[in-house]
VEXTI-555268 format. One line per 2 residues: number of its first residue (from 1); their letters; for each residue x, y, z of N, C-alpha, C. Coordinates in steps of 0.1 Angstrom, whole numbers, plus 5000, padded with zeros to 4 digits. Layout:
BEGIN
NUM) A) X Y Z X Y Z X Y Z; ... $
END
This chain:
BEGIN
1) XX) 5008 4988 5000 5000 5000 5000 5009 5012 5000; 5006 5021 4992 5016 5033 4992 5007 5044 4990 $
3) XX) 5012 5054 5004 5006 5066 5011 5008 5075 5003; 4998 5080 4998 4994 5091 4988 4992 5106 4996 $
5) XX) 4988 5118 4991 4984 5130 4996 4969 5128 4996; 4963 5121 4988 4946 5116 4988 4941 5101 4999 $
7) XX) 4951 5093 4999 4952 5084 5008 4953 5091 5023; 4962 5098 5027 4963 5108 5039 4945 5110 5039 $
9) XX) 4941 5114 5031 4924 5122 5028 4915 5116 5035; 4916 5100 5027 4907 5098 5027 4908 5079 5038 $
11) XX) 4920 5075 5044 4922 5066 5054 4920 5072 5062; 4919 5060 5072 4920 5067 5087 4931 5061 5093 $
13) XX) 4936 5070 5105 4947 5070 5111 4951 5055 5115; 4941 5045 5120 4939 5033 5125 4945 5019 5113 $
15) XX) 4939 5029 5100 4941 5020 5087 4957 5022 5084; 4961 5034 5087 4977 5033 5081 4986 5032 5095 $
17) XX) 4980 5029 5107 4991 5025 5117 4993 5006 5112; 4976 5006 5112 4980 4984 5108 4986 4986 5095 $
19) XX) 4986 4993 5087 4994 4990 5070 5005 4992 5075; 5011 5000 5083 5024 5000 5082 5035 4991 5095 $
21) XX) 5023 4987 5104 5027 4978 5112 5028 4963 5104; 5022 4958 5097 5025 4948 5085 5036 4947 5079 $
23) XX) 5043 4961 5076 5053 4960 5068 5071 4963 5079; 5079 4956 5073 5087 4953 5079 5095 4962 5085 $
25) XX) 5094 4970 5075 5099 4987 5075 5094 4994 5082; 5080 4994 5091 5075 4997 5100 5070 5012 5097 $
27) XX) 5066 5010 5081 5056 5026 5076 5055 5019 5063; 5046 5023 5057 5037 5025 5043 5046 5027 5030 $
29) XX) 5048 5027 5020 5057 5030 5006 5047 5049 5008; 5061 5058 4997 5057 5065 4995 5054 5067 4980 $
31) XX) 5051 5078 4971 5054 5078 4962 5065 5074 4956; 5078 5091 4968 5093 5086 4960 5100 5070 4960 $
33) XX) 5092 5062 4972 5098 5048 4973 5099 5044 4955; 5089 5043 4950 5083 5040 4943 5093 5044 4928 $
35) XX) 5093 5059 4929 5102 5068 4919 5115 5065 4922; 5122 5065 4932 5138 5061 4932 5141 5048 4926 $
37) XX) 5127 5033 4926 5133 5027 4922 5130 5027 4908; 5121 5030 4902 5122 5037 4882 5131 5042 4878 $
39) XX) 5141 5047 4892 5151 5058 4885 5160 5048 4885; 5163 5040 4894 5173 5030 4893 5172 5018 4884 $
41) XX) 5159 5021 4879 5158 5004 4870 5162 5014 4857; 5162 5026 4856 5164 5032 4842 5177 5039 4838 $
43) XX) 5186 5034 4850 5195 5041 4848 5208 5026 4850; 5219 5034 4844 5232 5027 4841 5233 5017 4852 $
45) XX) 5230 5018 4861 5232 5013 4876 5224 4998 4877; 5213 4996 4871 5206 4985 4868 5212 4976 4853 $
47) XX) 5221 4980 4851 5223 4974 4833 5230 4965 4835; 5232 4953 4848 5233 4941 4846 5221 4930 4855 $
49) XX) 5212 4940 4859 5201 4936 4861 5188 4926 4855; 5186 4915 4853 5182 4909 4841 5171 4898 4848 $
51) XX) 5159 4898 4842 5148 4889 4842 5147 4887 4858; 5138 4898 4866 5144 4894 4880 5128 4905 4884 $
53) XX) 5120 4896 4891 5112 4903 4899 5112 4910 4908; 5111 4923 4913 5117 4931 4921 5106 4938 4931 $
55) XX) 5104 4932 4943 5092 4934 4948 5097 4949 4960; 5085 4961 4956 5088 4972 4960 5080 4974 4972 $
57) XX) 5083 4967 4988 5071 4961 4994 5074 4964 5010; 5085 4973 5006 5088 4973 5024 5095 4959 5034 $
59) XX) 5093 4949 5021 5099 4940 5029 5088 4924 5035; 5071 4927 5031 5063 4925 5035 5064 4908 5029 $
61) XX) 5068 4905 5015 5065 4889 5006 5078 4881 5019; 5093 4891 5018 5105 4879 5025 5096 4880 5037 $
63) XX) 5089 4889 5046 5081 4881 5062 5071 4872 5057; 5065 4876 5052 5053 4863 5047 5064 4852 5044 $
65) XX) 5070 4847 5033 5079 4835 5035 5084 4831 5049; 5091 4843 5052 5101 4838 5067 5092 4832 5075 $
67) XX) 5081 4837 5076 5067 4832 5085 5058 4819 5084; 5061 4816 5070 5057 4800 5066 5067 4787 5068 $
69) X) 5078 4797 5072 5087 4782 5070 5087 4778 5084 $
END
């Protein structure tokens, strides 16, 4: 879930304390989360980066695994 200026609007305080208690990072994605890494998949710095799912999640999929095993 990633905390918008319209999300601030229209969540409630209750809803983005448990979204971001869920995540491992212990807060919500923001936009820039989001934008730094576009900038890094589009730039020189990703160009041996290849066929590779890249989950932008705070960390939320490796606890779900860590938590099943």
């Amino acid at each position: 879930t990633t905390l918008t200026p319209m999300g601030l609007q229209t969540r409630s305080k209750e809803f983005i304390e448990a979204e971001s208690r869920r995540t491992p990072l212990d807060r919500m994605a923001v936009p820039e989360d989001h934008a730094r890494i576009a900038l890094f998949l589009a730039s020189s710095q990703s160009d041996f980066l290849t066929g590779v799912i890249l989950p932008v999640d705070g960390g939320r999929i490796a606890a779900l695994r860590a938590h099943d095993e």
